[in-house]
N, C-alpha and C positions, 0 to 999 in steps of 0.2 A: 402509749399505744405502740404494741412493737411487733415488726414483722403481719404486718395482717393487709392479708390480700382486698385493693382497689375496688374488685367487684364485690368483695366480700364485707367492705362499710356496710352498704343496704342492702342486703341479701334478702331482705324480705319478699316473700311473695307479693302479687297486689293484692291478695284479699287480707294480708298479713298487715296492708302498707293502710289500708283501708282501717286497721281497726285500732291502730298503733297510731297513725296520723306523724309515724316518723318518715322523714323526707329530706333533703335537702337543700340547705339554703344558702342563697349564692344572694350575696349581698355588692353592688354596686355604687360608684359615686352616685352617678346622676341620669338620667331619662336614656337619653343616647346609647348609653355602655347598657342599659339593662333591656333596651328594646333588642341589641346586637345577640345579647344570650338569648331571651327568648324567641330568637327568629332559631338560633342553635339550637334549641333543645326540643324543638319542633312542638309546644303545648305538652309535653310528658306532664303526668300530675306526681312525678319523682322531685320535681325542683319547686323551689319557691324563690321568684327572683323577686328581692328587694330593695329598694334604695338607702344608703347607704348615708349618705350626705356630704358634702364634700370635707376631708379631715377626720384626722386621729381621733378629737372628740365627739366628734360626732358621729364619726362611724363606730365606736366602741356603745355611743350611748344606746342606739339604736337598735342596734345587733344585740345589747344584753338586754332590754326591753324584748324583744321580739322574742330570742332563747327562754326567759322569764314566762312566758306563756303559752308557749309551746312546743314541742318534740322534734327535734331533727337527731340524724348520725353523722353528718356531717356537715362542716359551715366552708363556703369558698368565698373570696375576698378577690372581683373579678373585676377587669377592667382596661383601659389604654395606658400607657406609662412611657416613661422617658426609659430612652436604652444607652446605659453608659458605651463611648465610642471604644468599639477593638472586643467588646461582649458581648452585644445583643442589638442588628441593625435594625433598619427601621422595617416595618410589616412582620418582623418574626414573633415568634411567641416565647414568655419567659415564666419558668415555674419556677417558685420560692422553695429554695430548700433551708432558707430561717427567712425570718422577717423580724427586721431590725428597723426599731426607731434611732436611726443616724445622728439626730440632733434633739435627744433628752438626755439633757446633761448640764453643764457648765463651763465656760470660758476660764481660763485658766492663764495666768501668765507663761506656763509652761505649753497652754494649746488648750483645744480640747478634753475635756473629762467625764466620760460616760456618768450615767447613772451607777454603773454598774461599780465601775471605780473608786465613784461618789460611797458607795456601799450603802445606796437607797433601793436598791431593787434591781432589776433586770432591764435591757432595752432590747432582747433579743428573745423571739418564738421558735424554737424546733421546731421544722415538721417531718414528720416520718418519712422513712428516706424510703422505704419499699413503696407507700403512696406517690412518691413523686416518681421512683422511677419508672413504674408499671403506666404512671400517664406519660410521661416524657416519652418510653418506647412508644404506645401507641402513636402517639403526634408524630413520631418520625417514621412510624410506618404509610404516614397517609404523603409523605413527602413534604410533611410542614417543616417551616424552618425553628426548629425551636432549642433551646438555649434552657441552664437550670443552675441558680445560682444566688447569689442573696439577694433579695428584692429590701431595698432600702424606704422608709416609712419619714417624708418630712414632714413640716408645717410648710417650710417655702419652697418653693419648685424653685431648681435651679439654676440661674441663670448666667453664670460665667464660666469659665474654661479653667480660671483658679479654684470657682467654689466644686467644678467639678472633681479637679483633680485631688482635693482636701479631702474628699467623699471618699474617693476612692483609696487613699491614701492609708486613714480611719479604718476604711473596712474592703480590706484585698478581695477581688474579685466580684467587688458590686457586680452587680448586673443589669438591675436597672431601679427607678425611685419613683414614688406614685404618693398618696398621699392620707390612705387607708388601710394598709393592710394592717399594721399594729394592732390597731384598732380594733378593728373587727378579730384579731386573732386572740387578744386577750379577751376579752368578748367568749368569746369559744372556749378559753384555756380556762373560764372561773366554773365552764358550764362541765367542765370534763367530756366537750365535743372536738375531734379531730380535725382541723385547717386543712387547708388550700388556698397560696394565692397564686392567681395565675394572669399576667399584665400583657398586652401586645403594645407593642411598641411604634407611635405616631413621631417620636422624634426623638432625638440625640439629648442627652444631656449635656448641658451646658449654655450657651448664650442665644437667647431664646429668636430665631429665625423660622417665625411661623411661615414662611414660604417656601420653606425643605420642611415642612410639616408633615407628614401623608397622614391623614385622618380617616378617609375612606378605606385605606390599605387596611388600617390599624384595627376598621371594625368589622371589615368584612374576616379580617385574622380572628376577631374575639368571635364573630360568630361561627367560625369554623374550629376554633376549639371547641366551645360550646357543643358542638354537634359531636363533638368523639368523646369530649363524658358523658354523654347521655350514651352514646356504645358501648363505653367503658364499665359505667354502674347499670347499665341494666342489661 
């Protein structure tokens, strides 16, 4: 998908959206992150927020189940994440300009080695860069703090200052690491549907101090994304 205008995904009329039953779907971990979007998108019958599950596989199974049976123009992969320290503080907002599974690969005596290395596939999603930028301006015109950069896809949340710095080592300019978007984006990528993922940030990556946590910051952030894509696409 290249070059094509943010409002221009769902261009449809509603009586067009009405008969086509294409929509889009914003897939989330868990109850919390998905109740924050739809306080954001105020009831619009443009979104369909779904759960997601926690993890790669399970967000991938789910999202292609759901794709499988019915119509969307675009799939978003929304939620709270950890914001690597010096990219993305805590309460701002972070758009995926790739979404990278960080840790599908193999240990190696010499380090790390992707999949992609391995020469078994890919661990890394493009997403259209005119899409991300046309949401990233609007976010920064409402005076949101927002950031745009690799959003990193694990199995383990992480929890040291070394596992961090490995992270970011691997893949220059993380931004931040959450634990679905892969998932959900390949999902999208067999369905030939254009991605989004879009994370706010409750804490720092690295050694896990749930008491510099901000949680509340983090959702009331997701629901006020939430509210400027629904300005954005309709």
């Amino acid at each position: 998908m290249n070059n094509v205008e943010l409002s221009e995904v769902c261009s449809l009329s509603n009586e067009n959206q009405k008969l086509s039953k294409k929509r889009i779907l914003v897939m989330t971990a868990v109850s919390a992150e998905r109740d924050a979007v739809i306080r954001g998108i105020r009831g619009s019958n443009l979104f369909d927020v779904r759960l997601a599950g926690v993890g790669s596989p399970a967000a991938a199974a789910n999202t292609a189940t759901i794709l499988s049976s019915e119509d969307y123009c675009l799939v978003i992969s929304a939620g709270i994440g950890g914001g690597f320290i010096g990219q993305a503080e805590l309460g701002s907002i972070v758009i995926a300009n790739e979404i990278i599974a960080a840790d599908l690969g193999a240990e190696t005596a010499e380090g790390f080695c992707s999949v992609d290395e391995l020469g078994f596939g890919s661990s890394r999603v493009q997403v259209d860069s005119t899409l991300v930028t046309q949401l990233e301006e609007a976010l920064h015109h409402t005076g949101l703090s927002v950031h745009t950069g690799p959003v990193l896809t694990v199995s383990t949340v992480t929890g040291t200052s070394e596992s961090a710095m490995e992270l970011q080592k691997r893949v220059p300019g993380a931004t931040a690491e959450a634990m679905e978007g892969y998932g959900v984006a390949i999902a999208a990528q067999i369905h030939n549907i254009p991605i989004l993922e879009v994370r706010t940030i409750s804490n720092a990556v690295g050694p896990r101090d749930r008491a510099a946590w901000k949680m509340k910051e983090a959702f009331e952030a997701l629901e006020a994304a939430s509210s400027i894509l629904l300005e954005v696409l309709t």
